[in-house]
N, C-alpha and C positions, 0 to 999 in steps of 0.2 A: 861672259856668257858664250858658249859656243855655240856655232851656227845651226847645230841641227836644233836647235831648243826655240831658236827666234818664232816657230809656227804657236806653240804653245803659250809662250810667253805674251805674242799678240793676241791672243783670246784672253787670255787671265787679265790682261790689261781693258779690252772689251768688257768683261763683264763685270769688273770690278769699275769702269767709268760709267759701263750702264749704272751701275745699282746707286754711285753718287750723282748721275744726273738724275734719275727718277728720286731722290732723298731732295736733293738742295735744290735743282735749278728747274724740274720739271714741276716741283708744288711749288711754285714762284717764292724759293723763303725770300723774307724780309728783317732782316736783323733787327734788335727792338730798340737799339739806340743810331742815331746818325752818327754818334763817334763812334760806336763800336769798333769802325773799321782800322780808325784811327789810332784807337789804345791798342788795336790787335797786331798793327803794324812798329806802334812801340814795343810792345809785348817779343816781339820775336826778333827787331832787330836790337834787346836789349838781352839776348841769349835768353832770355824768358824770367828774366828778373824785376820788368819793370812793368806794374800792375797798378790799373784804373785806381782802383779805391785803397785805403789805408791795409794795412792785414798781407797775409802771404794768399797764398793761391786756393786753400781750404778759407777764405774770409770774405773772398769775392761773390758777389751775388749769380745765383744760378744763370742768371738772364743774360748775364755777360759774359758766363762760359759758355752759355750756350752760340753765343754767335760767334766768338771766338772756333768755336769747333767747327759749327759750320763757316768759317771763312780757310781753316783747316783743309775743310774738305774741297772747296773749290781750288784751293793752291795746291791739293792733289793731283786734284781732275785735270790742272794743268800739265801740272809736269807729267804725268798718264799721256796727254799728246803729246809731248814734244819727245818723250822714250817710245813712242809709237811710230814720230817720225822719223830719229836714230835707227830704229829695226831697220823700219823699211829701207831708207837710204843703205844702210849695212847689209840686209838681202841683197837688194839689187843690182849692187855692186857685186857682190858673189856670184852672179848669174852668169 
């Protein structure tokens, strides 16, 4: 990314963290199963091959893509600050 673009980039990143903190973290979600987290964490470090229930990924119960998405979106929201903290450090150094 070139430097003159980092001003732009840190608001798109703002308002795209806004709209997933007010989505997942400001309506307090609550995942529907306590493993959720746990099949979502197999799920992804199994390149996305390795799923709770019998069946491929159209067989899975809606309830459990649903928390997968939203655990998605929080592992967004992450990397959103830590590419927010990259700008900024990389700005400021340019100054």
């Amino acid at each position: 990314m070139e430097d003159e673009h980092i001003p732009q980039r840190l608001i798109d990143i703002q308002q795209d963290g806004a709209e997933i903190k007010q989505r997942r973290l400001d309506s307090e979600w609550i995942p529907v199963s306590d493993m959720s987290y746990v099949w979502w964490t197999y799920f992804i470090a199994s390149n996305y091959t390795c799923l709770p229930f019998p069946g491929g990924l159209a067989d899975q119960p809606e309830w459990i893509l649903a928390d997968f998405a939203g655990f998605n979106e929080i592992a967004e929201h992450e990397e959103l600050a830590h590419e927010v903290d990259r700008l900024e450090k990389r700005q400021n150094q340019r100054k």
